[in-house]
C-alpha positions as CSV (number, residue, x, y, z in Angstrom):
1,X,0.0,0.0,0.0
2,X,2.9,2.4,0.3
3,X,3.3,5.6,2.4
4,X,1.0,7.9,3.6
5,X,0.4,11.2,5.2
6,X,-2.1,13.2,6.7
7,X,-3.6,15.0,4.7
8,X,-2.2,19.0,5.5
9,X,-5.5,20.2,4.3
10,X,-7.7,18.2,7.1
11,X,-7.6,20.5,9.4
12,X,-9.4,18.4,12.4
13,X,-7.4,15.4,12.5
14,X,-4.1,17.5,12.4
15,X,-5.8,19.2,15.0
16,X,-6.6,16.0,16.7
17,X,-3.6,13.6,15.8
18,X,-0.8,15.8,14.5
19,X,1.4,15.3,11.5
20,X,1.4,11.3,11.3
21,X,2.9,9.1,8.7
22,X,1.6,5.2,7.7
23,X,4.2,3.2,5.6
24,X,2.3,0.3,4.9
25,X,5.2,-2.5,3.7
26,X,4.4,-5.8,1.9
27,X,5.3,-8.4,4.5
28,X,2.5,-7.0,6.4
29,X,4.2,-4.8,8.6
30,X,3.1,-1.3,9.5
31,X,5.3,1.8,10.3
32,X,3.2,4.6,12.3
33,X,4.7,8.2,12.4
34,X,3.7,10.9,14.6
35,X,5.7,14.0,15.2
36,X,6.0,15.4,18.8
37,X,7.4,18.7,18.1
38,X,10.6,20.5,17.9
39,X,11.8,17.9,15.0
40,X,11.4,14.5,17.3
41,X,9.0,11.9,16.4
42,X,7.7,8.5,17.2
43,X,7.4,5.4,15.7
44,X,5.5,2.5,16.5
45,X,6.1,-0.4,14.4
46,X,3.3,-2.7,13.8
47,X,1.5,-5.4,12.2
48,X,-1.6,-5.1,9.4
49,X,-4.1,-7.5,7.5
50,X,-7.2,-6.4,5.5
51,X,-10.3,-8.0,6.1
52,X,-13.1,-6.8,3.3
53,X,-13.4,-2.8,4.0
54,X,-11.7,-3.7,7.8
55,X,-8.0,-2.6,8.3
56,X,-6.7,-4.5,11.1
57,X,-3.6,-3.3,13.0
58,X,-1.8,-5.5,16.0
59,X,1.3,-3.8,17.8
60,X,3.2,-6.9,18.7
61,X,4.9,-5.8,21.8
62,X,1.7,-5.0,23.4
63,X,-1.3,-7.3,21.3
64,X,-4.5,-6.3,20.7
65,X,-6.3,-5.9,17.7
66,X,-7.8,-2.1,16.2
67,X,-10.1,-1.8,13.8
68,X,-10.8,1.0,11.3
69,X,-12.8,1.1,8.0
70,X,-10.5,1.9,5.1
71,X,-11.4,3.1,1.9
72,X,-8.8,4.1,-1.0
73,X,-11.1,7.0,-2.1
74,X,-8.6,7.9,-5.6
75,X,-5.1,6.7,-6.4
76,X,-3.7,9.1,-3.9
77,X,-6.3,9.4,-1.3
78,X,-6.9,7.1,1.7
79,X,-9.4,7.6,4.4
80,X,-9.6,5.7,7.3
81,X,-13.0,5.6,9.3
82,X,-13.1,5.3,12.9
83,X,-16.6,5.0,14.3
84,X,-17.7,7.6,11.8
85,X,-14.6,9.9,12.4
86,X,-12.7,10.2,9.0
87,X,-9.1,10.8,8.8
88,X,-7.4,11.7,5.0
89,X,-4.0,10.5,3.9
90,X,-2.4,11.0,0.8
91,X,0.1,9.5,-1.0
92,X,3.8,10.5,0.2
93,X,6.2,7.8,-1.6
């Protein structure tokens, strides 16, 4: 699926989440990116499967399952649902 990025121009979930990153890799692995100001970041790395519209994450170090609706709404836009809060990522790779 590649790498994402919020979307600069959705204004709530920067609000809400703050400049995050999704590098989705082919093995099935997940890197999450959120910045925490003054240059540092964090970085969570985790596990992913898609199950029909579900996109299910797993963070091996501590399991449990999270589930979000995902839609790939154009060739560079991805929008992940979370009980009917919507999140836009667009391509970054």
């Amino acid at each position: 699926m590649g790498k994402w990025r919020l979307d600069p121009s959705d204004l709530k979930s920067l609000e809400e989440f703050g400049e995050t990153g999704l590098e989705f890799k082919p093995d099935g692995s997940l890197v999450f990116t959120w910045f925490v100001g003054k240059g540092r970041r964090q970085i969570a790395f985790l596990t992913y499967r898609l199950d029909g519209q579900w996109l299910i994450t797993n963070q091996p170090s501590s399991p449990r399952e999270d589930r979000v609706i995902a839609e790939i709404a154009s060739k560079n836009v991805l929008v992940l649902d979370r009980d009917g809060v919507r999140s836009f990522y667009v391509r970054s790779d």
